[in-house]
Every structure is written in structure tokens, then in C-alpha cells.
N, C-alpha and C positions, 0 to 999 in steps of 0.2 A: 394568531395563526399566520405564519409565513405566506406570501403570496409572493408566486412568481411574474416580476413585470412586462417581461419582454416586449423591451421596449424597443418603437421602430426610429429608425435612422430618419428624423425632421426637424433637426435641431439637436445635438446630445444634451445640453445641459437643459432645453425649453424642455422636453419630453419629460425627465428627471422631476425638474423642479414642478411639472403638471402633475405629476404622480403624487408627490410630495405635500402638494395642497388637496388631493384626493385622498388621500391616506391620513391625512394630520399629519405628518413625518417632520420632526424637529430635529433630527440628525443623521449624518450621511456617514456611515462606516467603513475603511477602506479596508480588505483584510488581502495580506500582502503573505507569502510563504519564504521563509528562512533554508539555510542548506541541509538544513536535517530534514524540514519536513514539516516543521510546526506556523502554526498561524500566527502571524502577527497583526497588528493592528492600529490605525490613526483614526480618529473621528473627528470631524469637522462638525460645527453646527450648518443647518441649510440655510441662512443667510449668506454663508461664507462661500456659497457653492454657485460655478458659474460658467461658462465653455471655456475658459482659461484653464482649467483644469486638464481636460481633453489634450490641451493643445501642449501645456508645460507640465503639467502633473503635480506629485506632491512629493517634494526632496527628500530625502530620507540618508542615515549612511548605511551603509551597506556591510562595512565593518563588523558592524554588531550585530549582524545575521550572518554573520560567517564566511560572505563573502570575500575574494581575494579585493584588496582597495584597486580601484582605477586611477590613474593620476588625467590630473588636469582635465576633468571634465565632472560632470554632476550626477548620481545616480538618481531618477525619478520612477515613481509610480505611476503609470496610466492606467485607469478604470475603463471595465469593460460596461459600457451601458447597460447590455443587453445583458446582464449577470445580476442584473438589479432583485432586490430581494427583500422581502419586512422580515428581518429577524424576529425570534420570537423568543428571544431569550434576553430578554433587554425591557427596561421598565418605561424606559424614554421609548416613544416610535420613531425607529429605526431602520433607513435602508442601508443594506450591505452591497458592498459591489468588489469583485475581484477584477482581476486583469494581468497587465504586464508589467515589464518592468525595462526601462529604457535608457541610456546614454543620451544626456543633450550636446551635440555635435554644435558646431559653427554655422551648419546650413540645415541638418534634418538632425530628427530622433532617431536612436539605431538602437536597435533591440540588446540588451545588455545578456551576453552571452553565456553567464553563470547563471544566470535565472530560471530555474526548475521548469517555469511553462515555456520559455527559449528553446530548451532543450528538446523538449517534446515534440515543438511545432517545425522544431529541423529535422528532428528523426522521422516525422510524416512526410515531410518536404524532400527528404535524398528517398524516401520507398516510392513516392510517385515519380521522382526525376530516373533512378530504377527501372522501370516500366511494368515492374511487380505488378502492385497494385496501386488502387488508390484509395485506399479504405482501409484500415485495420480495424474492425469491432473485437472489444474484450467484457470482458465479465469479472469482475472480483468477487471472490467471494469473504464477508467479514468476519470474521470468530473473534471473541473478546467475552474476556470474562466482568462479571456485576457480581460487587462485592457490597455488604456493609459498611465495612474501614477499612482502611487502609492506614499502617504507621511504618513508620520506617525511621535511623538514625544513624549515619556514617561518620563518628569522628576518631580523632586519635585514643579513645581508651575504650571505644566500644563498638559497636553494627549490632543493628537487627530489624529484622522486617518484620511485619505479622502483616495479613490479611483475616478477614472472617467473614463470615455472610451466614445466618441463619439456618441456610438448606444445607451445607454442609455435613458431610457423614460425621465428621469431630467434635459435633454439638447434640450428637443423640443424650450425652448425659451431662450436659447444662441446662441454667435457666434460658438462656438465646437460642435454644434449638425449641421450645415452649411445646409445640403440639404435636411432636413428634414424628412428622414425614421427611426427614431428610432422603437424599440421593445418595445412593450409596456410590464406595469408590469407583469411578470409569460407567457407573451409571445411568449420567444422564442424556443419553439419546435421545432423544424426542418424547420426554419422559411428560407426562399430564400432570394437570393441577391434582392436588393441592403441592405435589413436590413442586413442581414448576411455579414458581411462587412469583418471576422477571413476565408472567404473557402478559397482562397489562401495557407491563412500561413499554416491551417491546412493541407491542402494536401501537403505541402512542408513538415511538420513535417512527416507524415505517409511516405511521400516517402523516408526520413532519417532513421524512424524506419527501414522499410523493407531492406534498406540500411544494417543499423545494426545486420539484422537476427531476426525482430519484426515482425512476421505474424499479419497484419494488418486486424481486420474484416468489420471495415467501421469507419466512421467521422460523427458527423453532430451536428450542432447550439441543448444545450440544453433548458428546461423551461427559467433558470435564463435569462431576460430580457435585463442585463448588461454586455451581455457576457458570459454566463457559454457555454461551448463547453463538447464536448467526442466523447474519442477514445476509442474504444472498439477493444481487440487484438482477435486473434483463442490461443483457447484451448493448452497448454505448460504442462510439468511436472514441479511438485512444486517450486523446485531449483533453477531450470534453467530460473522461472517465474518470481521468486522471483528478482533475477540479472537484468530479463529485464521490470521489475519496478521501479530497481530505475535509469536503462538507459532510460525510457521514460520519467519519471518527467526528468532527466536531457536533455535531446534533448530538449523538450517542453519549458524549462526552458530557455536552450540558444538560440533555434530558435526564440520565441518571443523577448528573446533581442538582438539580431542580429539585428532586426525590428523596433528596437526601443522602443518597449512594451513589458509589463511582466504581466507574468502568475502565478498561485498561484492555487498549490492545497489545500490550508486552506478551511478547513467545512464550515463554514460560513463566509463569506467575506462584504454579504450583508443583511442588515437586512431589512425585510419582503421580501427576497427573497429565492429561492429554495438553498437550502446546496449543497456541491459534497461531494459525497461517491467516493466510491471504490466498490463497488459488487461484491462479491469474488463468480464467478460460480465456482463446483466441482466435481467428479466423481473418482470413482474407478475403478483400474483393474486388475487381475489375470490373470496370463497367454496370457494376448492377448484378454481376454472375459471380459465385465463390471461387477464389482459385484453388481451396483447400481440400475437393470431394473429385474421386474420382470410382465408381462404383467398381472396378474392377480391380482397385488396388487394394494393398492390407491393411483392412479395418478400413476399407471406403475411402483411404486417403490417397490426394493425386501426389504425383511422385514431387511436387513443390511442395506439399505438406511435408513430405518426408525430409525434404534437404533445408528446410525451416525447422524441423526438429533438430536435424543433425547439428545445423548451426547452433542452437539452444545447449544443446548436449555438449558440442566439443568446449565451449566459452562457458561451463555453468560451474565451473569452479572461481572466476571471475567474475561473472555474474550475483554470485552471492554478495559481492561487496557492494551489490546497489541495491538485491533483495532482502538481503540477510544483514544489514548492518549494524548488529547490535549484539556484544559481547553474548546476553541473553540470548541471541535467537540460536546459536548451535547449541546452547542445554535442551532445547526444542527439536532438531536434528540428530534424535538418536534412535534406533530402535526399539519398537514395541510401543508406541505410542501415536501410529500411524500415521507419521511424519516419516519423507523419503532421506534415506541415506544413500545408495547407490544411482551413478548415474545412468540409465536407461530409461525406454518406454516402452510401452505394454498397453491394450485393451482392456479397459474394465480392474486394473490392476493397480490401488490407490497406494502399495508399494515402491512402485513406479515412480521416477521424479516429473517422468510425464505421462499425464494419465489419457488414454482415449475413449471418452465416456460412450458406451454401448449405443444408449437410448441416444445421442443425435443422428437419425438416423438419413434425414432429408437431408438434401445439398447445399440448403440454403444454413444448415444448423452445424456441420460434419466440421468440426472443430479439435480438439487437445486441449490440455489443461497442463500448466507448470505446476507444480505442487511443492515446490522449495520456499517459496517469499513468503514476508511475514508484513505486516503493515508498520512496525517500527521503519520502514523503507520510506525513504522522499518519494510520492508514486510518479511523477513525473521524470523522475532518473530510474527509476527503476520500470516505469514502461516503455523509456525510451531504451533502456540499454536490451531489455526485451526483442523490440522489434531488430534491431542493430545486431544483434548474433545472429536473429532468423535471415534475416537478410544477407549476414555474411555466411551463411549457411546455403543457402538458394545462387549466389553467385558464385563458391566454392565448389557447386555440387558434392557437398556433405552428406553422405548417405551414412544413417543410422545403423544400419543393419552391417552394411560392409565393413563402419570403423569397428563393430563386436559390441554395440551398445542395447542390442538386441532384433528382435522384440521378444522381451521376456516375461510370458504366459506363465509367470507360479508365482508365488510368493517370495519377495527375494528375503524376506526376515528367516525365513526356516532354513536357511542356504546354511551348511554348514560353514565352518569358519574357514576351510581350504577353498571352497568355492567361493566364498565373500572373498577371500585375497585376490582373487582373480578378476574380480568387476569393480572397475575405477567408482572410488567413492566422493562424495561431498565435501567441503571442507569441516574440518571437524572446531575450526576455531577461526575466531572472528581475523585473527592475524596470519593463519593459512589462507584466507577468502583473501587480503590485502596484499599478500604474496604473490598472488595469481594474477590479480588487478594490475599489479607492478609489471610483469610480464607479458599480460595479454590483454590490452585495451586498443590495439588499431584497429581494429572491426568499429570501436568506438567513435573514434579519430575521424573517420572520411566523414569529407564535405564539412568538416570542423563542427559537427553535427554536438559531440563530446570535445570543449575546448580542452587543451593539454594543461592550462593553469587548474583548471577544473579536477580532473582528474589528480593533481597532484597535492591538491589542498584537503582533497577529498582522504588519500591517502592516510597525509601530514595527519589532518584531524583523526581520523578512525582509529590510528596507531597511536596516537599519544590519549585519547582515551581507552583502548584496548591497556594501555602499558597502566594508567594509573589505577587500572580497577583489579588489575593481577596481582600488583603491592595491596593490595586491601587484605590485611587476616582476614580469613573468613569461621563466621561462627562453627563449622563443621571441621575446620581443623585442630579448633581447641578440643572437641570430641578424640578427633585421632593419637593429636601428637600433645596435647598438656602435659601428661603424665610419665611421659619419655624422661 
């Protein structure tokens, strides 16, 4: 069972290594984040472990995580003490510790500027220099499906995917579908046992989170018929949100294989079924007081909530390249599967690319929801490019409603196809999002918050895997065009 050490500043390495004799802990895990988004990892045994770490870190290259190279200096890893954690997925006892990632200079360490939690802690640091606020709290929320297997095979004479899982509607008349309760298509809502076949592991997973320091706000079976589940956290500050995002895809990730089964938070997984997003809820705060609630505005929001939308809105076709970064997530971005295509916001209206939930009604809660992103996203560029629109949106004074972005109270999926021409849409491909990227990232740029080598590597890469996955045949066009 993970425990969280929070550990206090009296020594970093004596505190650790006390722990470590309290725990039986034979080994110290560093888990370091790559440019996409994935975890990586070095372990040391704890003899090896000492304040010389703190002070110099642990060398790594930076290359092979997709970083642009730095010449003539050393990339290192700095552990966060106070991040301290017993893994519980590891056979050896285990503490895990994340942190930063730093340049060793001539005279001090300096924060290494391509590094996803760099990026974060500067897009906090230009909102408080700002005079906005000082506090950004967010909320994600996780959708991801829990499969049985998973195969898949991409070479020159062939492709193909499968997925399966038991509950599945496709296994009513096999021997894997055995007792007969599957969910049927677009079914499973908060569908009860026996369909709901994941509330077990899910409650295991949420009880790990909280484990971990995850304020947990509930679980339950989503739409997707084949399994789509979500865990939805409480309300965190940015940073710190960002970290236990990519500690819940990982729990999630090793608690279903523990089990035997694997989880996948990929946009679309299943085709004519509902996608998983990530629903980035947000709010601001000054001093202790929201700056987001103004009861006399629309839908309770003060007019900085508005030009923080507006910002979001006018930059969310550019924004997809740090939400949406994955050829997969616009097959997720289409209509009729309650995924936003057009850009606007609206009340209570989950068509919306931003939604304003009813029920926050207090001022301390009167927030907006993006409903575009998908957790294929690095969460630390993708919540820093977040706040970086809203902000260039509140110093613009970007109003929503004046640019024609609404607020549109209907449905925008029944819009007929002359009015849908009329409301600027989403990008519909992952190299229309990188287009936009190319054009409009200075909102990114101030205060070097988004370094320029950053962005362009970010590009380089997205496009030349966007370009190698387009030459792939794909099995649905032998369907189409074989017989031509």
C-alpha cells in the first residue's frame, strides 16, 4: 500500500534515508517525464543514496526523451523530497520520487527550459507577475477504457488492431461473453453490476490514488459500451495537478495489469463508440476570493471569467496541438458522440467546447469546463498552454460573445449544415491543430514561459509522426478500394 511521506525539510537526504530504515525500503525510484508525456525511470539501490543528489542530481540524456540536445552543459535530474512515495507496484520496497529537471551551469543549477514541469511553474509564475491571480485550481476529469487484450501489428505486408473485453455487446454469442450481461452499444452510463463487471478494480485504483495524495471525487462505468470507465479527482492547483495526472494514468495503468487487463487512455479506441477526453475544469483566485463569479453576470461569471474564455476560444485551434496531440484524438472530435466540434460556450451544454456546469453554484466553486483535451496530451504543456490563452484572453479583453463565439443555449449537433458553416470549428486533423500552432503560439512565448526551440520541436515531431501514420494502408481502405 503506497504511503505518502511528506517529508519535512531537516536534512533532504537524513529525512529520506529515516524513512527508508522505517519502511525497509531497498530502493529509491526516480520517475522523470519525457516530451510526450510518458514516464520514465532510474532506480538506484539506497545505499547509493545521499544529499549529493539534491545538490547534483542524476545525469541522464535528454536526447532520448525527445528533448532538443543543450550543448556544453549537463542535463540532470533533481528529486522532489517532499514527493516521496512506497510504490505499490514493485516487488522490491520501493520509494518513488519525482521532481525537476535542471542544467548544471559554472556557478548554480538552472532550471532546464524544455522540461514539462519548467513549463508549468513558469506559466504560474507570468499569471502571478499578471496581477490576475495567484492560484489557478483545475479538475480533470479521466475517461479510459479497460479491456481484456489488447493486439495489434503494423508492418510492411499487414496492420491490425483488435481489442476485446468480455462485457462487450460483440460477445453476446461467444464462449468470452459466458453469462450473458453484456452492455449494450453507447450503453454503459453508470450501468450496475453484474454489466459493470471494472467496480472492483476501480475502487482498488481510487483507493491507491487517495493512497498516493489523489483526492478522489467519485468513479463510475461511462457511455462506451466496451468498457469506457471515469475517475473524476477534486479540484488541485495547476502543478501540482498536472504531477497527479500523470500518477493516475500510471496507477490505472499498472493496477489493470496487475489484474491481468489493460487500460488505455487513447481517444478513440473503439470505432462507433464514445472517445475519452480529459475535461479540464478551471477557476481562478486572488487572495483567497475567486476571480471567476460574479452573480450578476451570464451564467454567474465576472466579466474576467468571460475574457479567459474568450482567450481559450480565440487560441483553441492551436491549443489542440498541446491538447489533442494525437493523430487518434480527432477520430474522437467528431459529431454524435458527445465530443465538442464547434468552437463556442454555453451553460449546461456538453456540445459546447466550453461547458458551464449549472450546479457550481457558490463563488467559491463558479468555474467552466474545456471539453476538447484528451490525456494522450503531456499535462503539463497542455495545462500550461491552458492558462497562457486565458490569460492572453483577460489582457486582450477577448469577449466571447462580441467575437460571435456565443453563448449558445441549443444543441449545436442538430444545427443544420448552413448553420454549422457559419460557427468556426475545431481542427479536424491532427496537422490542421500543427498549422495553427505554427501561426499562433505568442500568447505562448511571453516571459519565455513556452521556449521557441520548444515549440518547434514540438512541431517537427508531431508532423513527422502525423506524416508516417497517413502512408500506413489502412485495413478499411482494402474494404473500399481492393476491387477497383
Amino acid at each position: 500500500k503506497p504511503q505518502k511521506m511528506g517529508v519535512i525539510f531537516m536534512g533532504k537526504s537524513e529525512k529520506i534515508l529515516q524513512l527508508c530504515r522505517e519502511n525497509d525500503i531497498r530502493m529509491i525510484d526516480f520517475k522523470m517525464v519525457d516530451l510526450d508525456g510518458r514516464f520514465r525511470h532510474i532506480t538506484i539501490p539506497v545505499e547509493r543514496f545521499g544529499e549529493r543528489i539534491f545538490e547534483y542530481g542524476i545525469g541522464f540524456d535528454g536526447s532520448n526523451y525527445g528533448y532538443a540536445p543543450i550543448e556544453k552543459s549537463d542535463m540532470v535530474f533533481i528529486p522532489d523530497p517532499d514527493s516521496a512515495v512506497m510504490d505499490p507496484f514493485v516487488e522490491i520496497p520501493t520509494l518513488s520520487m519525482t521532481g525537476d529537471v535542471c542544467v548544471i551551469g559554472e556557478k548554480e543549477n538552472r532550471p532546464f527550459d524544455q522540461y514539462p514541469r519548467n513549463v508549468a511553474l513558469r506559466a504560474v509564475d507570468y499569471m502571478k507577475a499578471t496581477g490576475t491571480a495567484d492560484q489557478m485550481l483545475i479538475g480533470p476529469e479521466f475517461e479510459f477504457y479497460l479491456f481484456d487484450t489488447v493486439n495489434y501489428q503494423v508492418s510492411p505486408n499487414g496492420s491490425f488492431y483488435e481489442v476485446d473485453t468480455r462485457q462487450a455487446e460483440w460477445n453476446t454469442g461467444t464462449a468470452e461473453g459466458g453469462l450473458g450481461y453484456q452492455v449494450k452499444h453507447k450503453g454503459g452510463y453508470h450501468i450496475a453490476a453484474p454489466q459493470d463487471i471494472s467496480y472492483n478494480l476501480r475502487s482498488k485504483m481510487c483507493m491507491l490514488m487517495e493512497d498516493w495524495g489523489i483526492r478522489v471525487k467519485y468513479h463510475h462505468h461511462e457511455v462506451g459500451g466496451p468498457g469506457q470507465l471515469e475517475i473524476e479527482v477534486e479540484l488541485g492547483e495547476m502543478v501540482d495537478m498536472a504531477d497527479k495526472t500523470m500518477i493516475t494514468k500510471y496507477i490505472v495503468k499498472n493496477a489493470a495489469a496487475k489484474e491481468g487487463r489493460t487500460a488505455t487512455f487513447m481517444p478513440k479506441p473503439v470505432y462507433q463508440e464514445a472517445g475519452s477526453g480529459m475535461h479540464v475544469h478551471m477557476l481562478l483566485f486572488k487572495e483567497g476570493r475567486p476571480v471567476f463569479y460574479d452573480k450578476d453576470g451570464y451564467s454567474s461569471l465576472s466579466q474576467t471569467a468571460h475574457y479567459f474564455i474568450g482567450g481559450l476560444l480565440k487560441h483553441a485551434p492551436s491549443l489542440c496541438a498541446w491538447t489533442n496531440p494525437s493523430t487518434n484524438s480527432y477520430k474522437r472530435l467528431v459529431p454524435g458522440f458527445e465530443a465538442p466540434v464547434t468552437i463556442g460556450y454555453a451553460t449546461s451544454n456538453r456540445s459546447a467546447v466550453i461547458r458551464i456546469p449549472a450546479y457550481a453554484k457558490a463563488p467559491e466553486d463558479k468555474r467552466f469546463e474545456l471539453r476538447s483535451p484528451d490525456a494522450t496530451a503531456n499535462p503539463y504543456y497542455a495545462y500550461a498552454a491552458i492558462l497562457m490563452a486565458g490569460l492572453d484572453g483577460i489582457e486582450n479583453r477577448i469577449d466571447p460573445s462580441a467575437s460571435g463565439w456565443g453563448p449558445y443555449d441549443y444543441n449545436l449537433y442538430e444545427l443544420s449544415s448552413e448553420q454549422q458553416a457559419k460557427i468556426q470549428s475545431l481542427p479536424k486533423t491532427l496537422e490542421e491543430a500543427l498549422d495553427a500552432l505554427e501561426r499562433d503560439h505568442d500568447y505562448l512565448t511571453k516571459n519565455g514561459v513556452f521556449p521557441e526551440r520548444l515549440i518547434q520541436i514540438w512541431l517537427e515531431r508531431k508532423r513527422k509522426e502525423s506524416r508516417t501514420i497517413s502512408q500506413i494502408p489502412h485495413p478499411a481502405e482494402f474494404g473500399a478500394y481492393y476491387d477497383l
